[in-house]
C-alpha positions in Angstrom: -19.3 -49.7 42.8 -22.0 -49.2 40.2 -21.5 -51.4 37.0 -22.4 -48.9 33.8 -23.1 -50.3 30.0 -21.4 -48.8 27.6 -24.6 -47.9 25.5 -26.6 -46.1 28.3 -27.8 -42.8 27.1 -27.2 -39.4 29.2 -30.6 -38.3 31.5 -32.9 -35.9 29.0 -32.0 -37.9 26.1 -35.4 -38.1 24.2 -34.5 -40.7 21.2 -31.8 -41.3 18.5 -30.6 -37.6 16.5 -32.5 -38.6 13.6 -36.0 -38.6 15.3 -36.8 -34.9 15.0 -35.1 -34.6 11.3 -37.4 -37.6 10.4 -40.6 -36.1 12.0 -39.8 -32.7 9.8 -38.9 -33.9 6.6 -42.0 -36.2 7.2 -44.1 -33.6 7.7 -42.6 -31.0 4.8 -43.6 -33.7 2.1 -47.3 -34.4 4.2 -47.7 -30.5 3.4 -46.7 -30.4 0.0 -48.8 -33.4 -1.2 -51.8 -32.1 0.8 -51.0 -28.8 -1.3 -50.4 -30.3 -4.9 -53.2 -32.9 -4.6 -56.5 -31.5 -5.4 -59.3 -32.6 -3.3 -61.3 -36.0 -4.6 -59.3 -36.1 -7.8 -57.7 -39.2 -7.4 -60.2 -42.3 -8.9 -61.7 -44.0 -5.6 -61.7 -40.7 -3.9 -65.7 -39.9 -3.8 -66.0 -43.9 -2.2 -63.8 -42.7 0.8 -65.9 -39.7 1.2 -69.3 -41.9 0.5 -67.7 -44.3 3.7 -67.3 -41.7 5.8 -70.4 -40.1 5.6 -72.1 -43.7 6.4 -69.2 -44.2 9.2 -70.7 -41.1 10.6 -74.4 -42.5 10.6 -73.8 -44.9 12.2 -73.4 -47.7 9.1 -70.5 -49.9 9.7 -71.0 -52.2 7.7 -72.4 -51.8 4.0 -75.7 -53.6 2.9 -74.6 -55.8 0.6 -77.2 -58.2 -1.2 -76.4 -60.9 -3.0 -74.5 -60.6 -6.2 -74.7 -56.9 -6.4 -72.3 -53.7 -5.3 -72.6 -52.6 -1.3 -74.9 -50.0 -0.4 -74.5 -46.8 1.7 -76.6 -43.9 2.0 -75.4 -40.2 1.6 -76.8 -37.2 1.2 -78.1 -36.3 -2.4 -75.1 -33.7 -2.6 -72.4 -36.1 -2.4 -74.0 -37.6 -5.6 -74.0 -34.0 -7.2 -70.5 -33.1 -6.1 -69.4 -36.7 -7.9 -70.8 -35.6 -11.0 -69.4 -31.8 -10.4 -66.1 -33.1 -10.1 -66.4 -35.7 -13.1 -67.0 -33.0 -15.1 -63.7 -31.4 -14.2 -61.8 -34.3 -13.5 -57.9 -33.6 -14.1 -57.0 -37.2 -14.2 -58.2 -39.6 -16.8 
């Protein structure tokens, strides 16, 4: 005779009920923020992009001399875009 535990789940089961509800409702609200936010309006938005493009180059760390902001390089447009987007900035 085979001892069983009271808490083993049937063959196929994949995870607790919940799992699937969570996953959806998780990724209704992912859409409708990525819908409702504009893109680079929030404050620090334009430094994320700025890493990225230096991520990309091959910069992982920042130069950083002493006593003074980090450095990364980007193309000239990212610079434009900033001011573009200043210009029409929602939040203030």
């Amino acid at each position: 005779m085979t001892p069983t535990h009271p808490d083993t789940r049937p063959s196929g089961s994949q995870g607790p009920p919940a799992a699937p509800a969570f996953a959806a409702l998780a990724a209704v609200f992912g859409l409708f923020f990525g819908l409702v936010t504009p893109p680079l309006q929030a404050p620090d938005e334009i430094r994320h992009l700025a890493r990225i493009f230096a991520l990309v180059d091959g910069q992982i760390l920042a130069d950083s001399p002493p006593g003074e902001w980090a450095h990364v390089e980007v193309p000239r447009g990212v610079m434009e875009l900033e001011r573009e987007l200043d210009a029409r900035r929602l939040y203030r």
